[in-house]
C-alpha positions in Angstrom: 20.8 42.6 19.2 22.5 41.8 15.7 23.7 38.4 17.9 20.2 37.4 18.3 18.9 38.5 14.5 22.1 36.0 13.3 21.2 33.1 15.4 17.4 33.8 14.4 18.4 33.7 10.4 20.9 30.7 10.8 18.1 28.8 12.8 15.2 29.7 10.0 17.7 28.7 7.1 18.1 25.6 9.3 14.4 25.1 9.2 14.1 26.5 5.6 16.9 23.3 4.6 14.9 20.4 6.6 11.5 21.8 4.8 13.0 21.6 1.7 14.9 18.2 2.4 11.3 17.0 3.6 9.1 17.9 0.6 11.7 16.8 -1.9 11.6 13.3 -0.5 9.3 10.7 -2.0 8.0 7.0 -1.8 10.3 5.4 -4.9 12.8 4.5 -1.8 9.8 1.7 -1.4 8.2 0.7 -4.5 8.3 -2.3 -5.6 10.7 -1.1 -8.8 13.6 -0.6 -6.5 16.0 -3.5 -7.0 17.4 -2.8 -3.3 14.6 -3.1 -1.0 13.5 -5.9 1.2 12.8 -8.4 -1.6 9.7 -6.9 -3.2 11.0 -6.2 -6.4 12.5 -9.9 -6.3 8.4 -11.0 -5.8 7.3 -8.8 -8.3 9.7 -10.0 -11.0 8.6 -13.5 -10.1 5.2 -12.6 -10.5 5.8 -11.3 -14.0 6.1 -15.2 -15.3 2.6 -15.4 -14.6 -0.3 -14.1 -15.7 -0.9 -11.3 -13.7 -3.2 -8.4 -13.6 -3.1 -5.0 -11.8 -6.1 -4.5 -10.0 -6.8 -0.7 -9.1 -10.2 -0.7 -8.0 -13.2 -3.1 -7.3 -14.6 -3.0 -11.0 -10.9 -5.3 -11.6 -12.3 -8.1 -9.7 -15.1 -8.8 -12.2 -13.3 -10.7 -14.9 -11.4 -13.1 -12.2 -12.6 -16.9 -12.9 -11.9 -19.5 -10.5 -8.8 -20.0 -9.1 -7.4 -16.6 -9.1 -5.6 -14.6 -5.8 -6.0 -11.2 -4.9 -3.1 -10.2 -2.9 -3.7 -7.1 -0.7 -0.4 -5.8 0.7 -0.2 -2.9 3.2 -3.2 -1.1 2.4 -2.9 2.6 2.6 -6.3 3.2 3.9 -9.5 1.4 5.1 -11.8 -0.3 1.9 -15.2 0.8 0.6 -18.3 -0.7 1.1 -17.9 -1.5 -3.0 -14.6 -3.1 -2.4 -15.4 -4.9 0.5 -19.0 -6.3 -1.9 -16.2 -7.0 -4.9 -14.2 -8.7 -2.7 -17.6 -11.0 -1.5 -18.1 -11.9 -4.6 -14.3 -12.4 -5.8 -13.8 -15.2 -3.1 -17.7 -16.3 -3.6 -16.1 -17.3 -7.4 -13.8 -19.6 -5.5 -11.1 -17.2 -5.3 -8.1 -16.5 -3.2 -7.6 -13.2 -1.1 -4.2 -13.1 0.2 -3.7 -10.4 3.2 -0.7 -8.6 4.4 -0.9 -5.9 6.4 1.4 -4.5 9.6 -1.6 -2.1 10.7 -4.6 -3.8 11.1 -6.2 -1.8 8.0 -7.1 -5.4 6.6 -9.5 -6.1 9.7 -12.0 -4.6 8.2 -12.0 -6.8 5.2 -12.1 -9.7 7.8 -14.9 -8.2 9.3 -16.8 -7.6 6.2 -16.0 -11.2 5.7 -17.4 -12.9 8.6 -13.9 -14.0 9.3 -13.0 -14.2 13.0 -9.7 -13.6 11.9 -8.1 -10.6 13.2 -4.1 -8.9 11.8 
């Protein structure tokens, strides 16, 4: 019996570890501020000798005139129907959208476009 209540607390300590390795984890592995990771803090420090603008929601897309590009990279989750209306009118300015995504969460914005396009 006192076998089985030590292999039962060494298994939930176990457990208790890999919980508290999991929740103390985050995304900054991944952002685009990490100067080791896949070349997207290379982009985004090219970027920076441009004008550029951080867009965080469809009321950012008002001000673009001509000429401008939206890139959309890796979306975390489908758009709204008022980003998917701010994006109409964004490329009805004679705008750019660029689109990268590995998911397919960007076919929507296709759709929404008319575009037979599919990712």
């Amino acid at each position: 019996m006192k076998n089985a209540f030590r292999i039962a607390g060494i298994l939930l300590l176990a457990a208790l570890a890999l919980l508290l390795v999991h929740l103390s984890s985050n995304d900054m592995e991944f952002s685009r501020y990490n100067p080791g990771w896949n070349g997207t803090s290379a982009f985004f420090s090219a970027l920076d000798r441009h004008q550029v603008t951080m867009v965080s929601g469809p009321g950012g897309l008002v001000g673009a005139g001509p000429g401008a590009t939206l890139l959309i990279i890796a979306p975390g989750r489908p758009p709204t129907d008022d980003e998917l209306a701010a994006y109409r009118a964004f490329l009805d300015r004679g705008n750019t959208i660029f689109l990268a995504d590995d998911f397919g969460t960007v076919n929507r914005i296709l759709a929404a476009l008319s575009s037979r396009i599919t990712i």
